[in-house]
C-alpha positions in Angstrom: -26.7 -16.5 -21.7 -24.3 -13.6 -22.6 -23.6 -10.6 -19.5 -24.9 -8.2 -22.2 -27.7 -9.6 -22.3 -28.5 -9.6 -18.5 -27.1 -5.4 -18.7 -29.9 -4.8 -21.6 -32.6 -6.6 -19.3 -31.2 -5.1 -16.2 -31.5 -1.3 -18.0 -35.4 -2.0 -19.6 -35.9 -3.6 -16.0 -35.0 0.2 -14.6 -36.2 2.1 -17.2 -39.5 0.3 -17.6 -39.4 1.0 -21.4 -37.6 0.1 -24.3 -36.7 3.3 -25.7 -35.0 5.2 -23.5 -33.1 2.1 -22.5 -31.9 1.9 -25.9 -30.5 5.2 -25.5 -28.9 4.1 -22.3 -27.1 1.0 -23.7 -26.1 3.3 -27.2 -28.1 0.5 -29.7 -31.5 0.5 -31.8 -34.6 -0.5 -29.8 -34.8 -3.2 -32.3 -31.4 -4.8 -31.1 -32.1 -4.4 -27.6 -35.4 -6.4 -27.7 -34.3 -9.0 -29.7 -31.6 -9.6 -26.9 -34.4 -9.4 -24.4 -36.2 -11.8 -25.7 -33.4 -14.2 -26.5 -32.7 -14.3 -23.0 -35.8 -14.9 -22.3 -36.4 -18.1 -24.9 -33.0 -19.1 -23.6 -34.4 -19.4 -19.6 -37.3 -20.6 -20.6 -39.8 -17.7 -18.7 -41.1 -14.5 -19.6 -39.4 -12.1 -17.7 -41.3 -8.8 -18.6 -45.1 -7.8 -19.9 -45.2 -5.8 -22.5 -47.6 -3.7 -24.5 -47.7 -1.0 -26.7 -47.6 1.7 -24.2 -46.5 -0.7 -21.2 -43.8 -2.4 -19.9 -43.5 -4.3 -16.6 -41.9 -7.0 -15.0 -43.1 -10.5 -14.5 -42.9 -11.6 -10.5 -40.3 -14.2 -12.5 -38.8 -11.0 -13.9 -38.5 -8.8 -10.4 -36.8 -12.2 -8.7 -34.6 -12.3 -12.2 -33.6 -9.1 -11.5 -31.9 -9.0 -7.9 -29.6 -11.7 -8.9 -28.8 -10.3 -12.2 -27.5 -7.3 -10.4 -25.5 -9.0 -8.1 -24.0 -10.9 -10.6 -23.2 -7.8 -13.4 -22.1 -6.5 -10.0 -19.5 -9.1 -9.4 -18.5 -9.2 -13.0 -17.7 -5.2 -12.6 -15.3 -6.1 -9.2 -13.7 -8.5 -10.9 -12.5 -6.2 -13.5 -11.6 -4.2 -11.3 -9.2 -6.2 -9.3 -7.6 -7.6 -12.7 -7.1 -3.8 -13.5 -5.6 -3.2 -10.1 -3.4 -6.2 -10.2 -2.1 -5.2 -13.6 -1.0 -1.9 -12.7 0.3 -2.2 -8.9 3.6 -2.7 -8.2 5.5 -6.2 -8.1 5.3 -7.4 -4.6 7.7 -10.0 -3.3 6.8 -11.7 0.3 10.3 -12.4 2.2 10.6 -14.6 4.9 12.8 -13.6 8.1 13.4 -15.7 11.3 13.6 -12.9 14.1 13.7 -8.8 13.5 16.5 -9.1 15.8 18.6 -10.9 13.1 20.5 -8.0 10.4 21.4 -10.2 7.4 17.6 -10.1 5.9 17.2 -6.5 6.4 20.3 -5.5 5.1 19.4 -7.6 1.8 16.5 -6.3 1.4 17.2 -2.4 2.0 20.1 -3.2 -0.8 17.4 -4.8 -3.2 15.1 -1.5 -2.4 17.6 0.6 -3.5 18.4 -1.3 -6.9 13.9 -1.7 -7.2 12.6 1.0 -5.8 9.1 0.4 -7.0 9.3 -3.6 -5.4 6.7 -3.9 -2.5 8.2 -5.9 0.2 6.0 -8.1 2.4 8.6 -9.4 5.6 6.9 -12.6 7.3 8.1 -13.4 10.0 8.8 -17.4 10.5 10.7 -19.9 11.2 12.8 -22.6 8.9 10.9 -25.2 9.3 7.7 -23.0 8.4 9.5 -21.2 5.5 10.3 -24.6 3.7 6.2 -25.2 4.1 5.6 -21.5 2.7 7.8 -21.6 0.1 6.4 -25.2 -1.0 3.0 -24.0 -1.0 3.9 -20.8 -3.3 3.0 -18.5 -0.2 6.6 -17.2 0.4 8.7 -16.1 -2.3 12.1 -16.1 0.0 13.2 -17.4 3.2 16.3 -16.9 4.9 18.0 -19.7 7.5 20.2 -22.8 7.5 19.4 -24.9 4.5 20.8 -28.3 6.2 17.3 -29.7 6.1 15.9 -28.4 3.2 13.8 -30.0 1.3 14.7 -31.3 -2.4 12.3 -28.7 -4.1 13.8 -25.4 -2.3 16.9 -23.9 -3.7 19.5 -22.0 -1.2 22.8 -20.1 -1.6 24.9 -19.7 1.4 25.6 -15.8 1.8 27.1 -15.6 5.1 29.3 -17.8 7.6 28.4 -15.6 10.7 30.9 -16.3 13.9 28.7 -18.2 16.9 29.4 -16.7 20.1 27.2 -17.0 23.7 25.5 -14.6 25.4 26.4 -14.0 29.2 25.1 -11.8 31.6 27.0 -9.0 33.2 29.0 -9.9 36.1 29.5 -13.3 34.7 32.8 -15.4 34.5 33.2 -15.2 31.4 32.8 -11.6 30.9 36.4 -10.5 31.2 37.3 -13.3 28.2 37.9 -12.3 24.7 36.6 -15.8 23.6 34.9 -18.3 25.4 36.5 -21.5 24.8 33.3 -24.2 23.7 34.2 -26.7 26.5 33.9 -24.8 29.1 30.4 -24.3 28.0 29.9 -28.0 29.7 29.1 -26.5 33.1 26.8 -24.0 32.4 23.0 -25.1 31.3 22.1 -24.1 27.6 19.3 -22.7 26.6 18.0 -24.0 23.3 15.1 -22.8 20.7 11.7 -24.3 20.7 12.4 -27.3 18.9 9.3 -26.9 15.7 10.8 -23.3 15.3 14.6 -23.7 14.9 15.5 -27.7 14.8 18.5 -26.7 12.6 20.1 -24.1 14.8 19.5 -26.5 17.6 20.9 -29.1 15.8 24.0 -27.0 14.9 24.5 -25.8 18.3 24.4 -28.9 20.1 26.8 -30.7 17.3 29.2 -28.0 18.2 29.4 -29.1 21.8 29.2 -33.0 21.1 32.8 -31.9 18.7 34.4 -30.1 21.8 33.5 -33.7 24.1 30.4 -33.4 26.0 26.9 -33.1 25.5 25.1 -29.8 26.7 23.0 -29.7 29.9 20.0 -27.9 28.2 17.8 -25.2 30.1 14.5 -26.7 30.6 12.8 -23.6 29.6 12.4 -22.9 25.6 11.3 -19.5 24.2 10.5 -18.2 20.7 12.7 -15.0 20.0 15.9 -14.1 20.9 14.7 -10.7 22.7 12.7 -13.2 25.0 16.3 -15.8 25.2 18.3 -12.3 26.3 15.3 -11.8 29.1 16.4 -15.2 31.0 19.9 -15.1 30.2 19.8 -10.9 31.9 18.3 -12.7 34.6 21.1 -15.5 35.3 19.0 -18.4 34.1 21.3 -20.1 31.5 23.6 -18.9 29.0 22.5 -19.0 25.1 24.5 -19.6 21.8 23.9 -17.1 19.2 25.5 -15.4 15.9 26.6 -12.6 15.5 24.2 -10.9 13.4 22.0 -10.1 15.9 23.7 -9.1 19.1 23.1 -5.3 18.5 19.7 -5.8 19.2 20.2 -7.5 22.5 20.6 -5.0 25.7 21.5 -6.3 29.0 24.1 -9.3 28.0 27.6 -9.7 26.9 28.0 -11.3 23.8 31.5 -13.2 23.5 32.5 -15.3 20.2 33.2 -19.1 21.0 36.9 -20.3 20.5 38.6 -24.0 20.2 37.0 -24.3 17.4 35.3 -21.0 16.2 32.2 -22.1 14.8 30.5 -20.0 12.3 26.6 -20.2 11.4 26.1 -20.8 7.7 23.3 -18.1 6.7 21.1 -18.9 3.0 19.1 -17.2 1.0 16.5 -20.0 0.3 13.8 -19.8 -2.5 11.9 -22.6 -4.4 13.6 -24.3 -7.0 11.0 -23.5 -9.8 10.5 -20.0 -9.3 12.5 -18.2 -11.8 10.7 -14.7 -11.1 13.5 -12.2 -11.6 12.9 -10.1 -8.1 13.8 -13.6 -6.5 16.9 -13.6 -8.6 17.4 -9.8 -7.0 17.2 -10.9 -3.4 19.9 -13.8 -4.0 22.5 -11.8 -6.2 22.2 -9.0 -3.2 23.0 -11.1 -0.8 26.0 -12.5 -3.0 27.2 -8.7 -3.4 26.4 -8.4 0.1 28.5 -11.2 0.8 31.3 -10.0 -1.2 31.3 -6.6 -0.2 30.9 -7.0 3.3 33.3 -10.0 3.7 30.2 -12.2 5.3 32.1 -15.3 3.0 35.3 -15.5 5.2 36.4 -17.8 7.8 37.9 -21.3 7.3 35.3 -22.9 5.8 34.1 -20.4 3.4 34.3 -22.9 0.1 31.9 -25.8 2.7 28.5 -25.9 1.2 25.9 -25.7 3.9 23.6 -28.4 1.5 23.6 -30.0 -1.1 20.4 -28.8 -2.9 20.2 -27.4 -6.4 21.0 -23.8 -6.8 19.6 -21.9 -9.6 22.0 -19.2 -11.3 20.7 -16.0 -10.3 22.7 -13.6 -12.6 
């Protein structure tokens, strides 16, 4: 069975004579019955009644006819999205942890600029969750700490960003230039929800195990850092953050940590096999980023964060 020949039955169907469907389909009448009744031979059923000055449709024919519609109709949609995806404009689907975080979206309004025809889709996630996306092909490029990547996703570290803690105002450490990690022993901690952020938690509470204790963690966990400023405004705990995102964090103090400064390794993080050439944009504008915006420098600027496979992006 061929689609034209369920158009040609569909058009003598409507037209209810062979001529003037001929016309309609641009062949001889001779053609178009022969394709009638091939289909016809080929289903095994007589799908129309014919006579010299008659033609009607079988009850087999009229039930023929509903799903023949349908499925030209399909056919037509189909062609239609393939024509549509051909011509729209390459889309790229970019993971970020938190709006309130400035590395991604200063990547990203670079990597406009250079493509301004790339479509942009920002999914909001966490690490964890980006390593699943990315796996699955849903995710194109994640952002976070790629300590626990898996072997199939590819990172470059962009940015060693300086860890400080947000305080709330009054609070005794307000009036200090940097807080000192020890001292960060008497004060509870409040940490991320653990499926969300294991690394950062991970990193945070290594930091304090370095400087000789272990933190007394706030019971409480939330999911963004607007919602960790909320309980640390309100004198609840005190919370260990980067500095990328303290702009976006109104009613706390945000002091950098001291003895030692600790800085929060930031990667771009794609999967290994994907060698599409707007995932190759994100990652060399982040490295110009990097380079332009001195996000590389600190002590340990030549540590890798992991130890995955990094595709050349040039």
């Amino acid at each position: 069975m061929e689609l034209r020949q369920l158009r040609y039955f569909v058009t003598v169907a409507e037209e209810l004579h062979f001529g003037r469907a001929a016309a309609r389909e641009h062949i001889v009448q001779s053609a178009l019955s022969q394709q009638v009744q091939r289909l016809e031979r080929e289903l095994g059923i007589r799908l129309l009644e014919r006579s010299t000055h008659h033609v009607a449709l079988t009850a087999a024919g009229a039930a023929f006819l509903v799903e023949a519609r349908q499925i030209l109709a399909h056919v037509d949609r189909a062609a239609d999205v393939a024509r549509g995806t051909a011509g729209a404009a390459p889309a790229l689907r970019v993971g970020i942890i938190d709006a309130s975080y400035d590395s991604m979206p200063q990547i990203l309004h670079e990597a406009q600029a250079r493509h301004p025809g790339l479509v942009i889709h920002q999914i909001e996630a966490g690490v964890p969750e980006q390593f699943q996306l990315l796996t699955d092909g849903r995710l194109d490029v994640g952002i976070g700490r790629a300590a626990l990547a898996p072997r199939q996703i590819a990172s470059q570290v962009f940015r060693h960003d300086p860890l400080g803690v947000l305080i709330p105002y009054g609070h005794r450490f307000a009036d200090m230039e940097a807080v000192p990690v020890a001292v960060l022993a008497r004060e509870p901690l409040l940490l991320a929800a653990e499926a969300q952020a294991p690394e950062f938690n991970q990193f945070t509470v290594e930091l304090c195990r370095a400087a000789g204790f272990t933190p007394t963690v706030h019971e409480g966990t939330v999911e963004s850092i607007r919602a960790a400023a909320d309980l640390v405004a309100q004198g609840r705990c005190l919370y260990c953050v980067p500095s990328s995102c303290i702009s976006a964090l109104p009613g706390t103090l945000w002091r950098p940590l001291a003895d030692p400064a600790a800085h929060y390794p930031w990667s771009v993080l794609w999967r290994a096999d994907n060698d599409s050439d707007y995932v190759a944009a994100i990652v060399n504008c982040a490295r110009t980023m990097a380079t332009r915006l001195g996000w590389l420098t600190g002590p340990d600027r030549l540590v890798p964060d992991h130890t995955s496979t990094e595709r050349a992006a040039d």
